[in-house]
C-alpha positions in Angstrom: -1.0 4.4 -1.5 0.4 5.2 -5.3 -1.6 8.2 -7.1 -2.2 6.4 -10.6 -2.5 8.2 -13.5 -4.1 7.7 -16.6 -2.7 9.5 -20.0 -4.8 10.5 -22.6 -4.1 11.8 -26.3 -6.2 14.9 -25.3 -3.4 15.5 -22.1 -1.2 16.7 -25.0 1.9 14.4 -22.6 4.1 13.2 -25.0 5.3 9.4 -24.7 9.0 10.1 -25.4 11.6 10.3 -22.8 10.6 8.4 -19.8 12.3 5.6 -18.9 9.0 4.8 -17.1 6.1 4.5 -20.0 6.0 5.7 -23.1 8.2 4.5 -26.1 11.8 3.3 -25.8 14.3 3.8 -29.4 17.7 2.4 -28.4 18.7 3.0 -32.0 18.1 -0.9 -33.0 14.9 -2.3 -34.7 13.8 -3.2 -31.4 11.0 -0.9 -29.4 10.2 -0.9 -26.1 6.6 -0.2 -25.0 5.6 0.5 -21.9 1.8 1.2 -21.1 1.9 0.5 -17.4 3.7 0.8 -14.4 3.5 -1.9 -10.9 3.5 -5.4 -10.2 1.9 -7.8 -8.0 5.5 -9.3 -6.8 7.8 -7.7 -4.8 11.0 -9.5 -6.4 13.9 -9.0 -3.7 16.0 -8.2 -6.6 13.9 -5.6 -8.1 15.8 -3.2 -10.3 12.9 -0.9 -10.3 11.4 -1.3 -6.9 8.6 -2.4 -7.7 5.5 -3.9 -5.3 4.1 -4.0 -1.9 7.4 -2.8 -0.6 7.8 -0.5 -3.2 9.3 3.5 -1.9 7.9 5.0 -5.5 4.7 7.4 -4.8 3.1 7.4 -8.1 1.5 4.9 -11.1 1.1 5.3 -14.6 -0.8 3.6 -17.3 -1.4 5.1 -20.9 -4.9 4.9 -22.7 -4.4 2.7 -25.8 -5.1 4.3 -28.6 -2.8 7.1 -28.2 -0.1 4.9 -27.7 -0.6 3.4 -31.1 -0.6 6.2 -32.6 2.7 7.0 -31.0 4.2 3.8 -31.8 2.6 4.2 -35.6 4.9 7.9 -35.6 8.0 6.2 -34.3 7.8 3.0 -36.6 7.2 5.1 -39.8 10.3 7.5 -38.6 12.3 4.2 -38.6 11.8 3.4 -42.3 12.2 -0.4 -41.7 9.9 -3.2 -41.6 11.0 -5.7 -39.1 10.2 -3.8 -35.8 9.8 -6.1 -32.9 7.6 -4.3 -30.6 8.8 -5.5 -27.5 5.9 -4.9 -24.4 8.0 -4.5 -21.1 7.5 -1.7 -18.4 8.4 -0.5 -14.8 6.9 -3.5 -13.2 4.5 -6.5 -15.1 2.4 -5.4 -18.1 0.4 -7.8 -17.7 -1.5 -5.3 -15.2 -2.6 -3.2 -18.4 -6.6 -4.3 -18.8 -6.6 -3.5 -22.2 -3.1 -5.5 -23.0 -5.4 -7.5 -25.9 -6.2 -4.7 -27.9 -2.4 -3.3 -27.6 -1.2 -6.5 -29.1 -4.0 -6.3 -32.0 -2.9 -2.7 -32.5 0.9 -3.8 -32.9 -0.1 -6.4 -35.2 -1.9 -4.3 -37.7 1.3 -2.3 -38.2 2.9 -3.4 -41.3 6.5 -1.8 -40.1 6.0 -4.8 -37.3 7.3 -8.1 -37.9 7.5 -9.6 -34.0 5.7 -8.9 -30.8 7.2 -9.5 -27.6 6.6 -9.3 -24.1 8.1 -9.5 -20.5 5.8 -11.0 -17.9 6.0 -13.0 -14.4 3.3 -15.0 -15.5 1.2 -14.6 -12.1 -1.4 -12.8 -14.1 -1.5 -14.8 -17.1 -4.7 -17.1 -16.6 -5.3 -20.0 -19.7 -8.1 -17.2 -21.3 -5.4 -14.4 -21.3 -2.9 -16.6 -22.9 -5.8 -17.8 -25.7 -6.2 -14.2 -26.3 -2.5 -13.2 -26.9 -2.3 -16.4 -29.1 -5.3 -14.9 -31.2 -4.2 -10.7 -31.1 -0.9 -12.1 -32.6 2.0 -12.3 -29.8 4.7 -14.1 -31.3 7.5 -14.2 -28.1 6.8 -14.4 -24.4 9.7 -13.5 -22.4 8.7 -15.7 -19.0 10.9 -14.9 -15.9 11.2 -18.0 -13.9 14.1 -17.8 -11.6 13.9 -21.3 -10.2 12.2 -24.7 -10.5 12.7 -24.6 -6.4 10.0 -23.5 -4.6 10.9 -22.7 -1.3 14.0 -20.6 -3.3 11.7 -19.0 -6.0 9.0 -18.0 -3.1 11.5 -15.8 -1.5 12.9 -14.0 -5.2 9.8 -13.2 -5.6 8.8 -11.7 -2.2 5.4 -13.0 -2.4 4.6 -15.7 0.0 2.0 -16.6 -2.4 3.9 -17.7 -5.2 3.5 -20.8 -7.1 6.1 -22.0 -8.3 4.4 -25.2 -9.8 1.8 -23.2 -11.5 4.6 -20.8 -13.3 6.2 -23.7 -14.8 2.9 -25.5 -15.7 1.8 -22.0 -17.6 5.5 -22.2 -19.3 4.6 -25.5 -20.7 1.0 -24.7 -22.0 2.7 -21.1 -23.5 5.3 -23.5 -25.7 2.7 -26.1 -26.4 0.0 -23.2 -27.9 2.4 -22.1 -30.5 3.6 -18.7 -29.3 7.7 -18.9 -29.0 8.6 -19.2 -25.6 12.1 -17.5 -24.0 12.7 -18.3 -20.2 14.4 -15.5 -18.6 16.0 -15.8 -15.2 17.9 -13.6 -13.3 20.8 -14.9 -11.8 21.3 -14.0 -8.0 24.6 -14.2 -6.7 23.5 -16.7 -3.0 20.1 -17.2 -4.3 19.9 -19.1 -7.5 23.3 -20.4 -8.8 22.4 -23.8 -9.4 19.9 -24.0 -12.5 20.5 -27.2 -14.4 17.0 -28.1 -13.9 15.8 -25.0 -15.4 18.0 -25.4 -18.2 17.3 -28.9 -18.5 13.6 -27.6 -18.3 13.8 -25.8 -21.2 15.3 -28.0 -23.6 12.6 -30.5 -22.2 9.6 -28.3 -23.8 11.5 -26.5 -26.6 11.9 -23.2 -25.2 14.7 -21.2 -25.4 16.5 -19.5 -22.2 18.2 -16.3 -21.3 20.0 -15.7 -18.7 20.5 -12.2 -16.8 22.7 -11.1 -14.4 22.3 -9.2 -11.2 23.0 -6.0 -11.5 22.6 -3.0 -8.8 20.8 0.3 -9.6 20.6 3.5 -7.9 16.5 3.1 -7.5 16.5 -0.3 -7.3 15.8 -2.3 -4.4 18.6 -3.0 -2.1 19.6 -6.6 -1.6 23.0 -7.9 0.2 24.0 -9.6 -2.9 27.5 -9.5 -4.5 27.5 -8.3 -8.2 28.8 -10.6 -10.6 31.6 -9.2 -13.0 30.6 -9.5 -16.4 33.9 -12.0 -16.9 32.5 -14.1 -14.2 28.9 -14.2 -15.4 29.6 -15.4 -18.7 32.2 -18.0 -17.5 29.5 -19.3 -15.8 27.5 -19.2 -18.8 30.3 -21.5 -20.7 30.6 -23.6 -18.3 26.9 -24.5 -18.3 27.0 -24.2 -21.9 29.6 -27.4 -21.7 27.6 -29.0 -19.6 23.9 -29.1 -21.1 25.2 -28.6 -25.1 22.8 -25.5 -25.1 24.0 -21.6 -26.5 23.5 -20.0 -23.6 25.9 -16.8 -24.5 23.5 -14.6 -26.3 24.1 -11.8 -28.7 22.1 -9.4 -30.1 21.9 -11.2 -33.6 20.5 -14.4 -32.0 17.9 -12.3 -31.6 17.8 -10.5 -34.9 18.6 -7.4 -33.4 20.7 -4.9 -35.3 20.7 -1.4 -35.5 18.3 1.2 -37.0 17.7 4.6 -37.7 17.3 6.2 -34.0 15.0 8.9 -33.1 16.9 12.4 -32.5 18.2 13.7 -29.1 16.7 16.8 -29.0 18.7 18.1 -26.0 22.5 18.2 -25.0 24.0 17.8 -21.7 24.8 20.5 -19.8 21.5 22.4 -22.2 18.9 24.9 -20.1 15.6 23.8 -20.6 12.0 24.9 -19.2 8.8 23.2 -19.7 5.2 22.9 -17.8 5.4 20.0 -15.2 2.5 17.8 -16.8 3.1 14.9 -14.1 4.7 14.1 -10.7 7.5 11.6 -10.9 8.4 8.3 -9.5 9.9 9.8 -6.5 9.9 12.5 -3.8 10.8 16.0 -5.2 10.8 14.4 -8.8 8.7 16.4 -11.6 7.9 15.3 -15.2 8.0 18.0 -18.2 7.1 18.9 -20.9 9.3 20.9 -23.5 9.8 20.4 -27.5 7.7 16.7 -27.7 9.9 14.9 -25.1 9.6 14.4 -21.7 12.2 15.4 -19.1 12.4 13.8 -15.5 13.7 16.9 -13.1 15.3 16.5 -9.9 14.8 19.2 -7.5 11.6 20.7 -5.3 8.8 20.0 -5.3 6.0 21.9 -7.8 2.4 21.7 -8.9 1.3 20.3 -11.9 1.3 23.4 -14.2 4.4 25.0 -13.0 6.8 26.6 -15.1 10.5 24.8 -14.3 13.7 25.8 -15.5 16.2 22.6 -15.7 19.8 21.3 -16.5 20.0 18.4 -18.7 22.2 16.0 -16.9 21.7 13.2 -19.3 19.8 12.2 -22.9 21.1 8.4 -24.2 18.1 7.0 -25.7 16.2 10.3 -25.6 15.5 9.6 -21.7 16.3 12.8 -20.5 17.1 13.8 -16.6 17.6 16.9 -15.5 18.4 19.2 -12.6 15.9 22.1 -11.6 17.9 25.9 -11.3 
C-alpha cells in the first residue's frame, strides 16, 4: 500500500521541479498542473506505471490553495496573458476532491485565457462534469483508445471498464458546451484500426489527437513495438486521406507558442545539498529541497530531514535529477 502525502503551504516544499506534482514551465504559454498523483486504471501502456499493478511506493496530492498561489507566482513571472493552464498529473486528476475549486482558482487569474485537463473519464459522473462547466473548464482532453470493447477493456487493465459509458460521457462533454479533444494512444497490435473513433468524432464535433506509443524507463513494460516517428505520422496521412480530417497536429493548432520560461537554477554536472522533504516515487529515491526547487536524488535511502549531497544529472524544464555522493 502507497504512503500518500499531503503538501501544505506551511511544509515550506516548493512546487517546482518534479515531474510528479507541482508546476510544469516548458518555456511555452502552456502550464502544466499537477495536484495529484494515481489512477483507478491500470492502462497496459502506462507511461508512468500507474494503478493496481503499479511498482511506485508513494502518493502525492497538494492542498489547493498553495498551489494557486504557486501558479499565481509563475503566471505573473510569465508576463503574458493567454496561459492555458493545462490540469494533467502522474495518473488521473480527476482523483483530486477538491478539482472544482482548482478550476475556479485558475479561472480567476487574469494571466489565464484556457483551462484544460487530461482525464479517463471513469471518474467523471454527470454532477462533476456540471461543475467543471460552471468553475469555467474550457477543454477536456478525453483518452478513449477504442470504440471496441473487448479491445479497450484490456488497454485499460480494468476488467471493469465501460467502454459504452466513456463514449456516452464524450458525447454529453461536447453537447454541454465545454470543447472536447479525444486523445488516444495508439498501440502498435492493440488499436491500429480507429476509423470509428475518428468517424466518432467528427459525428459529435469533437476534435482528435492522436499519440503514439512510446517506451519509458519507469513506465510499464508492454511487448509492443515502438512506432518510428516517420511511420506514426504516415499513418496519420493516410487516415487524414481517408476521413478529410487534420489529424497531423502542431503546436499552433493549438495556440501554443513560446514564452518567457522560468530559470534553471542548476547546471549539469553542479554539487548540490538540500534537506530531503519527501520520499520519492521509487525505492532508494529522495526528494529535496535546495534554492526553491525540488531535486529528485538517486541513491540510498534517508529519513526525511536528512542532509544529502547530490550531482545534478539533468535540469530541462527545471525538473531536476540527481545523483547522491
Amino acid at each position: 500500500m502507497k504512503n500518500h502525502y499531503v503538501i501544505k503551504e506551511d511544509d515550506n516544499i516548493p512546487l517546482i521541479g518534479a515531474h510528479l506534482f507541482g508546476i510544469i514551465d516548458r518555456g511555452t504559454n502552456i502550464l502544466q498542473i499537477r495536484s495529484i498523483t494515481g489512477c483507478p486504471l491500470n492502462c497496459i501502456y502506462c507511461s508512468v506505471d500507474e494503478g493496481k499493478d503499479s511498482k511506485k511506493n508513494n502518493s502525492y496530492e497538494i492542498e489547493t490553495n498553495y498551489l494557486l498561489k504557486e501558479i499565481s507566482k509563475v503566471a505573473e513571472f510569465k508576463g503574458i496573458n493567454d496561459i492555458e493552464a493545462h490540469i494533467d498529473g502522474a495518473g488521473e486528476p480527476l482523483l483530486n476532491k477538491d478539482i472544482i475549486n482548482l478550476v475556479k482558482g485558475l479561472r480567476k487569474n487574469p494571466r489565464i485565457k484556457i483551462i484544460s485537463m487530461q482525464t479517463n473519464g471513469v471518474l467523471l459522473a454527470d454532477s462533476l462534469l456540471k461543475g467543471l462547466k460552471n468553475a469555467g473548464i474550457d477543454r477536456i482532453n478525453l483518452s478513449i483508445n477504442s470504440m471496441n470493447p473487448r479491445i479497450a477493456k484490456i488497454m485499460s487493465g480494468n476488467p471493469f471498464y465501460d467502454a459504452e459509458k466513456i463514449i456516452q460521457l464524450a458525447e454529453k462533454i461536447s453537447k454541454s458546451g465545454i470543447k472536447l479533444l479525444i486523445a488516444p494512444i495508439i498501440v502498435p497490435g492493440f488499436n491500429e484500426d480507429i476509423d470509428d473513433l475518428i468517424s466518432f468524432s467528427k459525428a459529435i464535433n469533437a476534435s482528435i489527437g492522436i499519440q503514439k506509443y512510446e517506451h519509458y524507463k519507469h513506465g510499464r513494460r508492454l511487448k509492443a513495438k515502438e512506432w518510428t516517428w516517420f511511420k506514426f505520422n504516415e499513418y496519420l496521412k493516410k487516415l487524414e486521406k481517408k476521413h478529410e480530417t487534420k489529424l497531423v497536429l502542431k503546436k499552433e493548432d493549438f495556440g501554443i507558442h513560446k514564452a518567457k520560461s522560468l530559470p534553471i537554477i542548476f547546471k549539469k554536472g553542479q554539487i548540490v545539498s538540500g534537506k530531503k522533504v519527501l520520499p520519492g516515487w521509487l525505492k532508494n529515491e529522495s526528494i529535496i529541497s535546495s534554492n526553491s526547487r525540488l531535486i529528485t536524488v538517486f541513491g540510498k535511502e534517508k529519513k526525511i530531514g536528512d542532509l544529502i549531497k547530490a550531482k545534478i544529472v539533468k535540469t530541462k524544464h527545471n525538473l531536476y535529477l540527481a545523483k547522491m555522493i
